[in-house]
N, C-alpha and C positions, 0 to 999 in steps of 0.2 A: 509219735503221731502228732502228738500239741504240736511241738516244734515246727515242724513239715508243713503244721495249716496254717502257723503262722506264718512261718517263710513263704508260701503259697500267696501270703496276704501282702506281704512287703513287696512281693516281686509284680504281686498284680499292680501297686501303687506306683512300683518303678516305670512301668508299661505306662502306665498312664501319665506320670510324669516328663516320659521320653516323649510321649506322642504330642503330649502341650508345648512342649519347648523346640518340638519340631515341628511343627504345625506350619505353615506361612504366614507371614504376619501381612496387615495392610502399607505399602510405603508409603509417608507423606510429600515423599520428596520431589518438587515440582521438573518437569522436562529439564534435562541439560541443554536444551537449545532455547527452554525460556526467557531467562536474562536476557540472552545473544538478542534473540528479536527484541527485545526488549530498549536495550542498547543501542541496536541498528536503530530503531525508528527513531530515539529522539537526536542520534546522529545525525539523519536525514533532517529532522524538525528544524535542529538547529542552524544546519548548514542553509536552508531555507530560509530561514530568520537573518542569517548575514549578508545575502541576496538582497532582499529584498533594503536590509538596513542600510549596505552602497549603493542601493539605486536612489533612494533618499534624499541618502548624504552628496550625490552625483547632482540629482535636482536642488538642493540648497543651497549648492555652491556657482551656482547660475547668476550671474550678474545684474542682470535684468529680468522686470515680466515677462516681458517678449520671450526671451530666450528658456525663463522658466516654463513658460506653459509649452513649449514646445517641447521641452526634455519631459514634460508631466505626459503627455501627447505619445511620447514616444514610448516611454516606459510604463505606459498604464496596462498593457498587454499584460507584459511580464509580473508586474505587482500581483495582478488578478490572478495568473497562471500558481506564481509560488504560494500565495495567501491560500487556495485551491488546494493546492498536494500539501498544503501543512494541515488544514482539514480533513482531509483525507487521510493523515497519517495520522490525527491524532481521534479520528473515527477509528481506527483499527486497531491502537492502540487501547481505546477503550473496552472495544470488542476480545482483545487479550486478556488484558486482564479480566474483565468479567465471566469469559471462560474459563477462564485460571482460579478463579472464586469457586466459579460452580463446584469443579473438579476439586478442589481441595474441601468445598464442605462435603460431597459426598466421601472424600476416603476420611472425614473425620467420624462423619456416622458408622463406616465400616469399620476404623478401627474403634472406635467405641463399644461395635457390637462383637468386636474379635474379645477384646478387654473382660468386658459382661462375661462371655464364655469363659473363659480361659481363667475368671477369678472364679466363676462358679465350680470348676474343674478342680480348683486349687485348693476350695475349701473343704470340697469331698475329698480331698487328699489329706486333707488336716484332721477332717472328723474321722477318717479310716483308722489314721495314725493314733486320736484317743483313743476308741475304742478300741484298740490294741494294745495299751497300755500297759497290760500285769506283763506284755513281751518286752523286756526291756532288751535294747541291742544286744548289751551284753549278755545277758540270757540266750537271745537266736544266735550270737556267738558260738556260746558253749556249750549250747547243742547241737555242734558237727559233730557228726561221726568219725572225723577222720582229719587229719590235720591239712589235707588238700581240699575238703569241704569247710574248714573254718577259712581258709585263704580266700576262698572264692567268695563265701556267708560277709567277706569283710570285704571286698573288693567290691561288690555289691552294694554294701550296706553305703558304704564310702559314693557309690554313683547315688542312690537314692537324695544325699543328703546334697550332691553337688545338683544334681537334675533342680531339686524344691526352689535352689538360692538361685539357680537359675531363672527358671520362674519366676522366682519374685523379684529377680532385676527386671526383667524382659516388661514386667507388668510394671512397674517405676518408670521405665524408659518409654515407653508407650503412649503414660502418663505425660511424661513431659513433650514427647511428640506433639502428643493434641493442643496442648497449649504451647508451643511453638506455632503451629499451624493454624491456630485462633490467630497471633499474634500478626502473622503474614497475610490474613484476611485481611486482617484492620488497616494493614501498612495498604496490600493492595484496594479496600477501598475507599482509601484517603486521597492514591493517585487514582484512581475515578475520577474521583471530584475535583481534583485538580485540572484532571486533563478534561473535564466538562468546560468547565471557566474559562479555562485556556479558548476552546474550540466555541463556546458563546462570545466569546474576545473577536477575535478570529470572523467570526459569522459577522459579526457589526462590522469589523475591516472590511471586510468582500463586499455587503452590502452599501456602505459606501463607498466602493471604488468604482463598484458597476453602476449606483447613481450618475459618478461623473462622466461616465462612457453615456446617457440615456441623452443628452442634450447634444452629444458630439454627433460631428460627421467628417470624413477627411477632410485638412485643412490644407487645402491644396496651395495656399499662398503661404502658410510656414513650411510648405515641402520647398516652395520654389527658392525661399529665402536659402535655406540651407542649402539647396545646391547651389546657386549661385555663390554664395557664402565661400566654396570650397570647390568651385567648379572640376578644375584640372586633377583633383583627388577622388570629387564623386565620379565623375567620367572612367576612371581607373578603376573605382569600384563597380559599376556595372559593366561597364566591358568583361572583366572576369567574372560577374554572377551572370551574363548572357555567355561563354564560353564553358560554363559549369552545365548548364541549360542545356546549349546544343550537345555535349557527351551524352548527356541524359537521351536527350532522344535519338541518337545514335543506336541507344543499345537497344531501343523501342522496336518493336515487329509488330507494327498493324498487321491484323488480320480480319480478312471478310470484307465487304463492301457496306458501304454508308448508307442503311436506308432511314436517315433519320430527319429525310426532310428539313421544313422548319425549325428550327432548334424551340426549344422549349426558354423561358426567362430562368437567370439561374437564382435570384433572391425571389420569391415569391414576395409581394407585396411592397417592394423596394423600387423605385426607378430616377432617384437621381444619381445622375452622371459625374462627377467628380472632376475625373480627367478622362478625355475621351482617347480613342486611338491614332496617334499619327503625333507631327513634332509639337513641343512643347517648352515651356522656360526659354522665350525668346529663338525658338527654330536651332535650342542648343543640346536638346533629350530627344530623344523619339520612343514616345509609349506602346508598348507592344501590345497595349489590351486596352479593355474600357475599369473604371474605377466605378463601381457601384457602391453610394452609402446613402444615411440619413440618420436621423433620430433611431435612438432606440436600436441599432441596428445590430449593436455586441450580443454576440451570443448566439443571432437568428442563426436559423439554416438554408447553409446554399443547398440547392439539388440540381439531379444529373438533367443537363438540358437534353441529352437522347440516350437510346439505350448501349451499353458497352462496355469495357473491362475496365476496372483501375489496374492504371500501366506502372506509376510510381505516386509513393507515400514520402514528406518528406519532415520531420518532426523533429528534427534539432535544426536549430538557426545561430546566427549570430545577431544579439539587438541591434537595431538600425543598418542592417545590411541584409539587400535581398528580397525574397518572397515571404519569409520565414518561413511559418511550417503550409507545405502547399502537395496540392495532388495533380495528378496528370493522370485523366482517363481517355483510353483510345475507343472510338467506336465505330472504329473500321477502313479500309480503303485511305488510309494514311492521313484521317483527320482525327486529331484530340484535340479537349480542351484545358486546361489549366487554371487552377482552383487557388490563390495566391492570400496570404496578411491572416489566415484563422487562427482559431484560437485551439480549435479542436477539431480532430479527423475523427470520422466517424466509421473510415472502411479499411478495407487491407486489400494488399497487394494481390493480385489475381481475382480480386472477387467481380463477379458478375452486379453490375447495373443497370436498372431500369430509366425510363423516362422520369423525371418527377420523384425518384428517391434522394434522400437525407443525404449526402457526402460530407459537410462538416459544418462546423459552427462560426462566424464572422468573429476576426478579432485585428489587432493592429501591429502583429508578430513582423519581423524585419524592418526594413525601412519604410516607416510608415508614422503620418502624422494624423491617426482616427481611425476608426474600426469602419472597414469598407470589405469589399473584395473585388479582387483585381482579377478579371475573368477574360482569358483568352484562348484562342481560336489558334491554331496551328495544321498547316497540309506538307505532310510527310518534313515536318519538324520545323518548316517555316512558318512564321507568325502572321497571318492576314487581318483584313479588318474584320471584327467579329461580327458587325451588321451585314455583313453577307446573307451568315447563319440566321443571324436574331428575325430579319424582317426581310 
């Protein structure tokens, strides 16, 4: 009977051994797709930062003032646009790791408190074992009954003591878990702060780029220079960006009839004219729309002069060629207009527009020498003069 309570005693400690070593632990181990986004973004950051450093190096190598402020003129868009998405990535990347902070302090508290338990579990395992002391193994050995109960009394005995050292690895390992996991706080927020400075860096760059944009307006006599400059090559390039154009509204199906009267102004508060509709550069271009800029102009928003769908979105360009990123809304009975040089769209493809809503933000995207918007009038895909509409 001693024997039996004791054995009774060992196997209740096995139990409880078994069930600490079984238990689930907390993982500290952050996402397998952490890094990756990780990685990605300052891939992106970087690739950005080479942009924007050969457009620089593109404008430094400019021979003259003249021809520098023109290539500043032209690439001041795109500076603003990258300097923009490296902000924005390295806002998110912020936002990452900070998240990734949180979440690692919370599983450190958790396993802290798995730790707390599971030593407390452990030590009642230790005190069981003293006060059971006058049972020495060998004693609960040699009292089996039977030489198939000493086999099993030792096979037993034998898990008990592998279960304990189990344990007390599980609880060393743990141990150094947390502090590993301290240590990846610190790394991540050291890149915090790195990537703060960075993006206060960054915010002074934007800041003054879009100062230089506050005094600009299109500079319609360095547009002229340049095409004359290169006539029979510019001529070639718009003939294929108006051939691009006409597919575009090819694939266009106005729908409905036009009750949009008057048209509405498309810059609210803006009304010089830049370059107006009709020929131009010596009776050797013909402008298919009017040029609207001024002071201050980067960044405002154009809106819808009447009510109607956006027909197409267009948001990769090539620099100095084209409309760059531009829209086309139809608003029925086979007249649209066309939203040309922003810097940002504000709408998608099928959406419904009203009179006087937001469409995008003024920028100097394509070929273009100043942040304007080149706003034109088209009936059933031909280009008219927009003051038809306007007045």
């Amino acid at each position: 009977m001693k024997y039996q309570k004791k054995w009774r005693q060992a196997a209740a400690g096995l139990l409880a051994v078994a069930l600490l070593v079984c238990a689930p632990g907390v993982r500290l181990e952050a996402s397998a797709d952490y890094q990756d986004e990780l990685d990605d973004l300052s891939s992106k950051y970087a690739e950005l930062e080479k942009k924007n450093q050969a457009i620089q190096a593109q404008i430094d190598k400019t021979k003259n003032e003249k021809d520098k402020k023109l290539a500043e003129k032209k690439n001041l868009d795109n500076q603003v646009n990258n300097t923009q998405q490296q902000i924005n990535l390295l806002t998110e990347r912020i936002n990452l790791l900070n998240s990734t902070i949180e979440e690692k302090e919370q599983e450190i508290i958790d396993k802290q408190n798995d730790i707390d338990e599971n030593y407390d579990l452990f030590k009642q395992r230790m005190r069981a074992m003293y006060m059971t002391d006058k049972s020495t193994t060998i004693g609960l050995l040699l009292g089996a009954e039977s030489f198939s109960e000493f086999l099993t009394r030792s096979e037993m005995v034998s898990s008990i003591a592998e279960h304990d050292q189990e344990l007390l690895d599980q609880l060393i390992q743990d141990k150094k878990d947390i502090e590993e996991a301290k240590k990846e706080i610190e790394a991540s927020k050291a890149d915090v702060e790195v990537s703060k400075a960075s993006m206060d860096q960054k915010k002074q760059e934007l800041s003054g780029m879009v100062k230089q944009t506050e005094a600009q307006i299109q500079d319609i006599a360095l547009l002229e220079q340049e095409y004359l400059a290169n006539q029979a090559q510019m001529q070639k390039e718009m003939a294929a960006v108006q051939a691009e154009i006409d597919k575009i509204y090819q694939s266009i199906n106005s729908t409905g009839e036009y009750n949009g009267g008057v048209m509405g102004w498309p810059v609210p508060g803006y009304s010089k004219i830049t370059s107006d509709y009709g020929w131009r550069f010596n009776n050797t271009d013909f402008h298919t729309g009017i040029d609207i800029s001024g002071p201050n102009i980067y960044g405002k928003q154009t809106v819808a002069v009447a009510d109607g769908t956006v027909a197409f979105v267009q948001t990769t360009y090539t620099p100095g060629r084209g409309y760059g990123k531009y829209i086309i809304v139809d608003h029925g009975g086979g007249i649209t207009t066309l939203y040309g040089h922003n810097s940002a769209i504000l709408v998608s493809v099928g959406q419904k527009v009203t009179r006087g809503q937001a469409l995008t933000q003024i920028g100097s995207t394509g070929w273009s020498t100043g942040p304007h918007l080149h706003f034109e009038v088209r009936v059933n895909g031909k280009h008219v003069n927009p003051w038809t509409y306007l007045k």
